[in-house]
C-alpha positions in Angstrom: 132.3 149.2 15.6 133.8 148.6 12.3 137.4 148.9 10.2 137.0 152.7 11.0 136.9 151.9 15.0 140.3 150.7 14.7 142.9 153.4 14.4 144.9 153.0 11.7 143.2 150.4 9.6 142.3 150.6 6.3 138.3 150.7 5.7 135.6 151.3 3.5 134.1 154.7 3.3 131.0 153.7 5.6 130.6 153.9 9.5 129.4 151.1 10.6 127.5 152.1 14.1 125.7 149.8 17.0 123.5 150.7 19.3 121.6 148.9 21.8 118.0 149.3 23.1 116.6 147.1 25.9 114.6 145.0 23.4 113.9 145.7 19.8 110.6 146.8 20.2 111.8 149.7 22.0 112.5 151.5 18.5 109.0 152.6 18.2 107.2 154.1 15.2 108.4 157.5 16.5 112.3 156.2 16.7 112.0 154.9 13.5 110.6 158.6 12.3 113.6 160.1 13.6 116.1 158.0 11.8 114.0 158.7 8.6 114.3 162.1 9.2 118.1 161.7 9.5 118.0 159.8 6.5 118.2 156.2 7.5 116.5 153.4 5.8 115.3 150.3 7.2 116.8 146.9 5.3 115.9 143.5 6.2 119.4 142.2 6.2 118.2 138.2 8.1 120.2 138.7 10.8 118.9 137.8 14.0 117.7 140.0 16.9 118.9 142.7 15.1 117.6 145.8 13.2 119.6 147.4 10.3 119.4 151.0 8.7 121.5 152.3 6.2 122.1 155.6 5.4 123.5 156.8 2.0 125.5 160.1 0.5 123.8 162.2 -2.0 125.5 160.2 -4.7 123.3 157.2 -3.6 126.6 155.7 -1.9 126.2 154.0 1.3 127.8 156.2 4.2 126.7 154.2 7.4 125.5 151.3 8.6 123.7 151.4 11.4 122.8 148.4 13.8 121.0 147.9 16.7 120.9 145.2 19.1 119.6 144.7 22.5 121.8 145.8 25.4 121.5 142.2 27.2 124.0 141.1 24.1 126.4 144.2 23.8 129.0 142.7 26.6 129.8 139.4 23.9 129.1 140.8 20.4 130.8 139.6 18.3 131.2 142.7 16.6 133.1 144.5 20.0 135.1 141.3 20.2 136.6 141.5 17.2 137.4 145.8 17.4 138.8 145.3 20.7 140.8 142.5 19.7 142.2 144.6 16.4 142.6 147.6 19.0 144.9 145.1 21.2 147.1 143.2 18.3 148.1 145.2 15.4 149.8 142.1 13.9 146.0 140.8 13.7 144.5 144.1 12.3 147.4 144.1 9.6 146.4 140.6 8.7 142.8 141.6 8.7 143.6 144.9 6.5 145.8 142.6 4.4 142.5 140.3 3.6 140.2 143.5 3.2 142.4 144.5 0.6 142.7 141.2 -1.2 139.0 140.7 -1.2 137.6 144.4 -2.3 140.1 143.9 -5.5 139.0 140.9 -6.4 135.0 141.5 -6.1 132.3 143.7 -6.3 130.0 141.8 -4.6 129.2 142.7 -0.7 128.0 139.3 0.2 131.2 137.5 -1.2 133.2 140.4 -0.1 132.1 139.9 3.6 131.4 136.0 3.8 135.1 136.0 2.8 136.5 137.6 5.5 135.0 135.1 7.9 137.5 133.1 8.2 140.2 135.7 9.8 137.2 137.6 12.1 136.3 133.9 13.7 140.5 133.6 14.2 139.8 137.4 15.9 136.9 136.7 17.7 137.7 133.2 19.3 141.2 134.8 20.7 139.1 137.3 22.0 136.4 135.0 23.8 138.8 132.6 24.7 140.7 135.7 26.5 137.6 136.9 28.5 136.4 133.4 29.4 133.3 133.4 26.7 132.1 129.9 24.9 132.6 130.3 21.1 130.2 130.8 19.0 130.3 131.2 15.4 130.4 134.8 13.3 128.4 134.2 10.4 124.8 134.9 11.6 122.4 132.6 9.8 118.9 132.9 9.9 
């Protein structure tokens, strides 16, 4: 669902992954087991109605993010929006790539590196909605 969903766009070497399950109590001690087992971790990130695991390279590098969500929401993520959108305009993924680029040499910090970007994924994501007839809501997921 991330940078490396969109063909051609410059991205971070992580995957970042979504799933859906009907609600979030459906990933079940044993579910959770099996991610351990493929090496995923559990972080409490403070998103809402949302789980997040992380999985990392031998190096201690993060190599994919993965988040799950319950199906009822995967039609109007936010998150889809915004791939499909940089899927459909390329002049809106270079824009986005142009930002990504910008950012990541001017910080090390994740939380300022992504907070930043907000301003061009709501630009992304209201096109989007707007196009399919959704109400707009806003990107940054607060607690």
């Amino acid at each position: 669902m991330g940078s490396t969903s969109v063909p051609g766009l410059a991205a971070k070497p992580v995957i970042d992954l979504m799933t859906s399950v009907n609600t979030l109590d459906d990933v079940t001690d044993e579910r959770v087991a099996v991610l351990e087992r493929l090496g995923y971790r559990f972080e409490d990130v403070g998103m809402p109605n949302r789980l997040f695991y992380f999985r990392e390279k031998a190096q201690g590098e993060r190599s994919h993010h993965l988040h799950i969500v319950t199906a009822d929401t995967w039609p109007t993520r936010n998150e889809r929006l915004f791939r499909d959108h940089l899927r459909a305009h390329p002049e809106m993924a270079a824009e986005y790539e142009a930002v990504k680029r910008r950012l990541a040499a001017e910080t090390d910090d994740g939380f300022t590196y992504t907070k930043s970007k907000t301003e061009v994924i709501q630009r992304g994501v209201d096109a989007e909605r707007t196009a399919r007839g959704l109400p707009l809501v806003t990107v940054w997921e607060e607690v």
